[in-house]
C-alpha positions as CSV (number, residue, x, y, z in Angstrom):
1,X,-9.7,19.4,34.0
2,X,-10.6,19.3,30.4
3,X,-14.4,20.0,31.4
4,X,-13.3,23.3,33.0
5,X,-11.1,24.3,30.2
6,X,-14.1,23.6,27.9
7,X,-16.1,26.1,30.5
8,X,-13.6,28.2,30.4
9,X,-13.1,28.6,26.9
10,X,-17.4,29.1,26.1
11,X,-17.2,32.0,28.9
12,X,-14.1,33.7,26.8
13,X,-16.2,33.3,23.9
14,X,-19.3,34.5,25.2
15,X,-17.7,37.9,26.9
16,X,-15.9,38.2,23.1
17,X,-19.6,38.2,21.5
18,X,-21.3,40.4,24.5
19,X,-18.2,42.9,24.1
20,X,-19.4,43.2,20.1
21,X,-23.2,42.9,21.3
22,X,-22.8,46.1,23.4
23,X,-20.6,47.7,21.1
24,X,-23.2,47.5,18.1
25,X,-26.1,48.8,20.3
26,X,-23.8,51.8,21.4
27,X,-22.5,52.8,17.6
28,X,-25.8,51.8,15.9
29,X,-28.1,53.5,18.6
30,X,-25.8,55.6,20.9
31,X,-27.4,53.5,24.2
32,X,-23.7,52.4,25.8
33,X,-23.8,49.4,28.4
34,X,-20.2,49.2,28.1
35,X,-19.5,49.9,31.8
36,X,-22.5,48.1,32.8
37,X,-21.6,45.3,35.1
38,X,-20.5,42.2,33.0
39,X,-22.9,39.7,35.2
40,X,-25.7,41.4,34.8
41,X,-25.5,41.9,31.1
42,X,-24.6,38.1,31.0
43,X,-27.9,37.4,33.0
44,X,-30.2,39.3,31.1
45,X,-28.7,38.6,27.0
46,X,-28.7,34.5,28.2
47,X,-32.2,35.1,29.2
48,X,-33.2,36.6,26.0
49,X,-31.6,33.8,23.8
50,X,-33.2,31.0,25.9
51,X,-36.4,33.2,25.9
52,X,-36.7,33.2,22.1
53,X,-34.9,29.6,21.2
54,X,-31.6,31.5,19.7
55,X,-28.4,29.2,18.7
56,X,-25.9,32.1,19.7
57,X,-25.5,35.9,20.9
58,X,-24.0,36.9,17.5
59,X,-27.4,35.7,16.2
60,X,-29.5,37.9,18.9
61,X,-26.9,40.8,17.4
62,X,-28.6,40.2,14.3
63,X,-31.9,40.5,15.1
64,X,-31.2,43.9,16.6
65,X,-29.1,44.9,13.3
66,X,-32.1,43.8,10.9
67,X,-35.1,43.7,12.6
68,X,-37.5,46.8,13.4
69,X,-37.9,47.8,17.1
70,X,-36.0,44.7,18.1
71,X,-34.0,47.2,20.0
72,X,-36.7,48.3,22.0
73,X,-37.2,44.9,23.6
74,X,-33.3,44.7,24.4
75,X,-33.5,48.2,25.8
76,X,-36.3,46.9,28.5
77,X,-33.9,43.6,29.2
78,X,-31.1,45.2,29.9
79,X,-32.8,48.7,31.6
80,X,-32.9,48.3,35.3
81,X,-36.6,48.6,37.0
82,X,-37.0,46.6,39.6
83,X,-38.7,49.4,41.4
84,X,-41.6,49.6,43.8
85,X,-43.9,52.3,45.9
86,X,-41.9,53.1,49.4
87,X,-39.2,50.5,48.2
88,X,-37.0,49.9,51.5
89,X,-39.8,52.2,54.1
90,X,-36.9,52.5,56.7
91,X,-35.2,55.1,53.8
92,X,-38.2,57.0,53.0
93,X,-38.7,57.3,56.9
94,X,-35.1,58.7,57.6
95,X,-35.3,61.0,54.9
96,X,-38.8,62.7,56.9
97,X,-36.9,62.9,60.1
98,X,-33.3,63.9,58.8
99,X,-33.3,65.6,55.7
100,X,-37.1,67.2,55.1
101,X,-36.6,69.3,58.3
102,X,-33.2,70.8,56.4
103,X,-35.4,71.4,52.8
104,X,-38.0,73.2,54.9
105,X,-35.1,76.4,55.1
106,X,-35.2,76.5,51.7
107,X,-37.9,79.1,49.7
108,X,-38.3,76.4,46.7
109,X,-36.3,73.4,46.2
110,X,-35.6,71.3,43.7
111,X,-34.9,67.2,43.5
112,X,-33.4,65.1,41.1
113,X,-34.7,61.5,40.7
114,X,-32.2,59.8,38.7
115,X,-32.9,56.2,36.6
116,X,-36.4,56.5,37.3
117,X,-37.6,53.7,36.2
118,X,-41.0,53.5,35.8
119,X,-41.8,56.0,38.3
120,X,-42.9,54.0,41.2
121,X,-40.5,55.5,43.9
122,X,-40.6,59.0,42.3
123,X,-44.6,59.3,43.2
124,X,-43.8,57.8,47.0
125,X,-41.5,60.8,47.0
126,X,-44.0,63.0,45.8
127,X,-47.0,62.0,48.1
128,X,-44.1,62.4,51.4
129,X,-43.6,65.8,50.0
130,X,-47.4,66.7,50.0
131,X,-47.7,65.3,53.5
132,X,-44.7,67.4,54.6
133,X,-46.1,70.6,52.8
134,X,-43.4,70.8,50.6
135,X,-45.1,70.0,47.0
136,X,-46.2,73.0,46.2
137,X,-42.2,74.8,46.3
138,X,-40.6,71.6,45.0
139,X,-39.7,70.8,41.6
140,X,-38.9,67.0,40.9
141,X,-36.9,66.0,37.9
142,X,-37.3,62.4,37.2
143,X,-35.0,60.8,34.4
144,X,-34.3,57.7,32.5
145,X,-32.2,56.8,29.3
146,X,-35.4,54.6,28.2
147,X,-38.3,56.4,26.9
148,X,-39.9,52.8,27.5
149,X,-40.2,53.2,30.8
150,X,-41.3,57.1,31.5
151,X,-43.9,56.3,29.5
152,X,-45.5,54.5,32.2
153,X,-43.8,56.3,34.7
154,X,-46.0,59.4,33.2
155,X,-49.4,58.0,33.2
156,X,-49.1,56.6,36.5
157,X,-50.9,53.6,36.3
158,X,-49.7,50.4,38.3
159,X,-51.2,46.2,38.4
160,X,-53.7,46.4,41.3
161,X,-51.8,43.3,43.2
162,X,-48.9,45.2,44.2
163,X,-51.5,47.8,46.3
164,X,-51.5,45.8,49.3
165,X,-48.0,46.0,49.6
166,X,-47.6,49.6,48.5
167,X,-50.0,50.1,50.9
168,X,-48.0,48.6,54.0
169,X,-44.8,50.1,52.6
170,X,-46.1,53.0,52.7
171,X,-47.2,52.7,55.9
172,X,-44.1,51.9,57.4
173,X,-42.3,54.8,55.4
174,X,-44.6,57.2,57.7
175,X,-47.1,57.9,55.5
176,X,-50.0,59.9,57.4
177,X,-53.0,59.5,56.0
178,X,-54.9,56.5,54.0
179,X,-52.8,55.7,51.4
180,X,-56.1,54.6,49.4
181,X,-56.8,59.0,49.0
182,X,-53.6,58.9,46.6
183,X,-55.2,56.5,43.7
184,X,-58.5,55.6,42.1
185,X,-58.9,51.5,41.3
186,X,-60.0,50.8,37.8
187,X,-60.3,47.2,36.8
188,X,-57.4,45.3,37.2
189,X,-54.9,48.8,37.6
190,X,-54.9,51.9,39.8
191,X,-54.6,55.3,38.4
192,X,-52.2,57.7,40.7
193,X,-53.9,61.2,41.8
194,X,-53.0,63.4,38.4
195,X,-52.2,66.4,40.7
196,X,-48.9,64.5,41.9
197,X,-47.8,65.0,38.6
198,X,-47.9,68.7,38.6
199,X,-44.8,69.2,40.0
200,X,-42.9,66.6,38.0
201,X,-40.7,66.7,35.0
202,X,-40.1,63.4,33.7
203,X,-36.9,63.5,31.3
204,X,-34.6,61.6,29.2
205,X,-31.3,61.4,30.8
206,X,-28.4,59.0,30.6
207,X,-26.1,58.9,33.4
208,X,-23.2,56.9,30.8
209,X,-23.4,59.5,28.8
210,X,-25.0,62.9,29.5
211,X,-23.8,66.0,31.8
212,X,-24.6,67.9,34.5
213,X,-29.0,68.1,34.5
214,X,-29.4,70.4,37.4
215,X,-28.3,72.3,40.2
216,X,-30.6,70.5,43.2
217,X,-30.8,69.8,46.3
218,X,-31.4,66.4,47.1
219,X,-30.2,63.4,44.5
220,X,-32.6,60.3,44.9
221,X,-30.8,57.2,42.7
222,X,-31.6,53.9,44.4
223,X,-30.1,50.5,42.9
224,X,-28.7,51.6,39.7
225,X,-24.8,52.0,40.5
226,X,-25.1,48.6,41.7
227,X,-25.4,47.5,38.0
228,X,-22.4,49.4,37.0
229,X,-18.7,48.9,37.1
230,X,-16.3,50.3,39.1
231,X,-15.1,52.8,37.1
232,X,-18.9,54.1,35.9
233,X,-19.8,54.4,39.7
234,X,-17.3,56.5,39.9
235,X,-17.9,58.8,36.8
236,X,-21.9,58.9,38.4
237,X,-21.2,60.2,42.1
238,X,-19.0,62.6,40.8
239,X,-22.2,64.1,38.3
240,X,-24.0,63.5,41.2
241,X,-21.3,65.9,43.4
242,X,-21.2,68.3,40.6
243,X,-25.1,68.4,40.7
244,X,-25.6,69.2,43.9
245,X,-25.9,72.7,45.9
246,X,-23.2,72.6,48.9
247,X,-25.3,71.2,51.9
248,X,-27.4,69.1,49.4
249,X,-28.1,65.7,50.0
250,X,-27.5,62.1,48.0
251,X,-30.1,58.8,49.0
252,X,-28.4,55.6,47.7
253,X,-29.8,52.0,47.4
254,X,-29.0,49.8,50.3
255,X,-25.8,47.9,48.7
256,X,-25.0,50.8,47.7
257,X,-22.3,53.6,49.2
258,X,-19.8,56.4,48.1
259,X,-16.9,54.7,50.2
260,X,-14.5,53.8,47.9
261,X,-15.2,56.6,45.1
262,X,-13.1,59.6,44.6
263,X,-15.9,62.0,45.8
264,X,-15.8,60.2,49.5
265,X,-14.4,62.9,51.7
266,X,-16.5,65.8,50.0
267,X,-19.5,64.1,52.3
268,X,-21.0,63.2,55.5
269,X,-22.6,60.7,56.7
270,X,-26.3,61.6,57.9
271,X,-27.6,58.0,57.7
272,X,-24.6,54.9,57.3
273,X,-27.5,52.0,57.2
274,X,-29.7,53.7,54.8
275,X,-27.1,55.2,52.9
276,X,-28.1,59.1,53.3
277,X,-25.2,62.0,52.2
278,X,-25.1,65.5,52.6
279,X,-22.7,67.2,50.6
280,X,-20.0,69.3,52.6
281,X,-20.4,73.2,52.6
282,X,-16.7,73.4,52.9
283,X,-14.9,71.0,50.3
């Protein structure tokens, strides 16, 4: 019983000093993880303070007070980009068959990529669009709160060992022609076709914090609520809602759904498994 009580007082003492950690990286550089989920956050500050032999969180909050561009590293631990080419095929392949048929009425059209990470998933959109002769009237706005990350999201260049996978995802997302025409192999990294980048506008955005980017019609944001607390999710769909044209549609991650959120019944349901929305004409 004492053991637990001594566990159970660390944990209070460790949320009190996260609390303050996030709390100094929102006042002192306006990034606010606040509303992030707590787990996560606890996952990925431990990591850092067993990573670089720290005593204690308060002295991690230190190093980001005092020392130059520490912040950038705690941006990438706590940004979320797990990402991949033609992550989950099965939702790039429902999108071709239920939704591309829909943006095809439309004279241009315009997509919102939100927390793009570092672009992976925003060129597998872009190559589907090209094989559905859509590129050329389609404006993609991809966005992230860390300029970290659409830095490489930008130049488009990825590690060579993921190809064979991208390859096979892509693949099974539908793709119709040799996924090997979309990229040129240099050393240990492939360079992405520039011209997919023609039609993309990669952009700072935080979805804590920032407003309404566009009026679009289809929202891609994969993964990211996940990381977020109840409340945030909620705050998020609802920008999403307010972003969108009436008949527009919202892709979610897999664990991911619009269920229990206050903008439920201003949806349909085009695709439960793979989490595919279209936003009610009549709300």
């Amino acid at each position: 019983m004492e053991k637990q009580e001594e566990i159970n007082l660390l944990l209070q003492k460790q949320d009190l000093e996260i609390d303050l950690l996030l709390e100094v990286i929102f006042r002192q550089f306006g990034y606010d993880f606040r509303d992030y989920n707590k787990a996560h956050i606890r996952r990925r500050i431990l990591h850092r303070i067993q990573t670089l032999d720290l005593k204690s969180i308060s002295e991690l909050q230190h190093k980001i007070l005092h020392e130059n561009g520490f912040i950038e590293m705690i941006l990438r631990d706590l940004s979320i980009n797990v990402t991949e080419m033609y992550r989950d095929p099965s939702f790039y392949l429902q999108l071709r068959k239920e939704v591309f048929p829909i943006l095809k009425t439309y004279p241009f059209i315009k997509i919102w990529h939100a927390g793009c990470a570092t672009g992976e998933e925003v060129y597998s959109f872009a190559i589907m669009l090209k094989e559905e002769g859509l590129y050329h009237r389609a404006q993609i706005y991809a966005t992230d709160f860390n300029p970290l990350v659409l830095e490489t999201a930008r130049k488009g260049i990825y590690p060579v060992n993921r190809i064979k996978e991208y390859t096979q995802n892509y693949q099974n997302a539908g793709g119709s022609q040799s996924f090997s025409d979309y990229y040129i192999a240099k050393y240990d990294s492939v360079i992405l076709d520039q011209s997919l980048n023609n039609n993309i506008v990669f952009a700072e955005h935080n979805l804590v914090s920032d407003s309404v980017f566009a009026e679009v019609h289809l929202i891609i944001c994969r993964n990211v609520l996940i990381y977020f607390n109840k409340d945030l999710q909620n705050k998020v769909v609802k920008l999403f809602t307010e972003s969108l044209i009436k008949g527009g549609f919202l892709g979610l991650g897999s664990k991911e759904n619009l269920m229990f959120t206050d903008v439920y019944e201003k949806y349909q349901i085009v695709d439960a498994r793979e989490r595919i929305y279209k936003k009610k004409i009549q709300i």
